[in-house]
C-alpha positions, 0 to 999 in steps of 0.5 A: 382353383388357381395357385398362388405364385408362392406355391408355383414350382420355382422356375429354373434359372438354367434347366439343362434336364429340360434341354435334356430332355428334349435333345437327348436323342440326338445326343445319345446317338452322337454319343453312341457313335463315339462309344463305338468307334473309342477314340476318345482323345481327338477323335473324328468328331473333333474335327467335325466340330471345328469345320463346323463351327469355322462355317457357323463363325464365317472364319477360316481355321477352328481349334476345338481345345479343352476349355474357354480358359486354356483357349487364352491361354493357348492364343497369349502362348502362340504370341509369346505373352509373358514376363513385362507384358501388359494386357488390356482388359476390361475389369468387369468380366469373369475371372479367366481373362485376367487369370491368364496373363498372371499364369504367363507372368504378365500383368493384366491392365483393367479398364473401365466398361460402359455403363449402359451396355456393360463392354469395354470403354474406349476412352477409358481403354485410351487412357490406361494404355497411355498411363502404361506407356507414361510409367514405363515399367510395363510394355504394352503387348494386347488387348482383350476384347470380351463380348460380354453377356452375349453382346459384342464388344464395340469392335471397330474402335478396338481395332483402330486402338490396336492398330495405332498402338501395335498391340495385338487384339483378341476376342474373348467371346466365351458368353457370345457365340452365336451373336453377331455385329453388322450382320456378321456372326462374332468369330472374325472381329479380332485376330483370334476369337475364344470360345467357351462351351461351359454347360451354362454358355448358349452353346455349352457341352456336358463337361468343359470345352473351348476353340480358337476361331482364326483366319490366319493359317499359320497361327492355327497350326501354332494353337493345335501344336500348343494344345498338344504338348508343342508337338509337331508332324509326329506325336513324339516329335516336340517342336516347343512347350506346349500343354494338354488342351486338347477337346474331349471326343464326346463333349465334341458329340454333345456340341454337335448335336446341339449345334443343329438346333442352335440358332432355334434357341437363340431366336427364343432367347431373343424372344424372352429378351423382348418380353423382358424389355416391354413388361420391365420398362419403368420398374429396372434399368433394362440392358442397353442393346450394342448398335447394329448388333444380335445378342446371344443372351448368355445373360439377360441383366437389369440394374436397380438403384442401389445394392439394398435394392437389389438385396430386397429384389432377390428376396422378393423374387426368391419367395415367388419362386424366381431365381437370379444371379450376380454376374459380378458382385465385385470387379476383378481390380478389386479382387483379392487376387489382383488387388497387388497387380492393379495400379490402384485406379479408381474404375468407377463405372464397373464399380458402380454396376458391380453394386446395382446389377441383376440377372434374371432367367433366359434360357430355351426352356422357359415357358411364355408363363414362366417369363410372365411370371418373372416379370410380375414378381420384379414389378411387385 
């Protein structure tokens, strides 16, 4: 007797006991070995792993730092982002890249995202930087470009944006490492390229943990210097006001081992991406894909036609046994924290998708019957 799908196990919407289990003795031995040798803060693995990502990346300098967030924060630093300044960001993303200029007391300037593959617009980037220019209480110092759910920001026409207006331009590739635009792997788009290694990213370590990819020498040394406390040749000599950034030794070991079998488990998300794309055809609005590009499928997201429908999506997937989220149900302009700081433009695309979108399950662990088994329960 077969059972039913409401009496299956529910399926996981991230199963990092599964990934455990399958690569925990890599990371014991990596781990063990940290545990031998005790160097805890900024040991060998750290610079291990940033030589190897650096490779991974194509870039030339790689700063393992604390987190995806003090990553930004490290970057905005090094370019003396602060009281005046406007950053250019797009209103639909998680919360850190618009945090981060209010810490350094500049502004953060949303822009409106494409409808279709969710990333920064262009046009509607064009517009907010005249608009800054017009009022004159702002003066435009950056934009961040965020590669959002695991595609590429549209790069090329960042860059010209950047270059014409003499602004400077990051990459805050927090869900995208390991995708790529041109048959070029994402780290080199921009001056300077974040990374985050939350446990829910492709490439996420057991704790907190980020980098800063970079081919300009001069700029990384400024990032290892601010990642530990603005020091300079010697612990104790203090060149300028830094923070304590710094990458945990064993979070370095747990990324190193998982690093091996990374691009395995891109090509299986690139594989339950596909399967999404074929079973949900003509039952949702399947996610666009950015031309010329590989996605990491950090997150595999559909649009519905209406928040009431997405509501009676969730719950019909909830009782099948089948989880899924909302990245996000409210743009950051429309935020609490930064409604005071926003210059009250109407941002409708991200509006509109903050109340249709849905995400489903991707993730190396899930089985051919799982997959099946989420696109069933979102047919009906």
């Amino acid at each position: 007797m077969t059972a039913s799908p409401e009496t299956l196990s529910p399926i996981a919407f991230l199963d990092l006991p599964a990934q455990q289990a399958r690569l925990g003795d890599a990371i014991r031995r990596r781990v063990d070995a940290v545990m031998a040798h005790c160097r805890f803060v900024m040991g060998p693995e750290v610079a291990e792993l940033e030589q190897a990502l650096a490779t991974y990346a194509g870039a030339r300098e790689c700063v393992g730092v604390s987190s995806g967030t003090d990553a930004i924060q490290i970057v905005m630093m090094a370019e003396g982002i602060g009281p005046g300044d406007a950053v250019f960001l797009p209103a639909f993303t998680y919360t850190a890249t618009a945090e981060v200029p209010l810490l350094l007391h500049a502004t953060p300037v949303f822009v409106d995202v494409d409808p279709r593959t969710f990333q920064i617009d262009p046009a509607s980037l064009e517009k907010r930087i005249a608009d800054v220019r017009s009022a004159g209480t702002l003066r435009p110092r950056a934009i961040v470009g965020v590669d959002l759910f695991g595609q590429p920001a549209p790069w090329p026409e960042l860059r010209a944006i950047a270059a014409r207006e003499g602004l400077f331009l990051m990459d805050d590739c927090a869900q995208s490492f390991g995708g790529a635009l041109t048959g070029r792997k994402l780290g080199r788009e921009a001056t300077a390229t974040t990374l985050s290694f939350f446990p829910s990213k492709p490439l996420g370590s057991y704790g907190d943990g980020g980098a800063i990819l970079t081919d300009d020498p001069e700029r990384a040394d400024l990032y290892r210097s601010l990642r530990t406390h603005g020091e300079g040749k010697t612990r104790y000599e203090v060149l300028r006001t830094g923070m304590n950034g710094r990458l945990d030794t064993l979070q370095a070991a747990v990324l190193l081992a998982k690093l091996e079998g990374f691009d395995a488990e891109l090509a299986r998300r690139e594989e339950i991406a596909g399967a999404y794309d074929a079973g949900l055809a003509h039952h949702v609005t399947t996610p666009a894909r950015v031309p010329d590009s590989h996605s990491a499928w950090a997150i595999y997201a559909v649009l519905v036609e209406s928040e009431a429908a997405r509501a009676a999506l969730q719950e019909r997937l909830r009782a099948k046994g089948v989880p899924s989220a909302i990245y996000y149900p409210r743009p950051l302009h429309l935020q609490p924290a930064y409604q005071a700081h926003h210059d009250g433009t109407c941002l409708p695309v991200a509006e509109d998708l903050s109340s249709r979108i849905l995400a489903l399950p991707i993730h190396p662990e899930l089985t051919d019957a799982d997959v099946a088994r989420v696109i069933a329960a979102v047919r009906g």
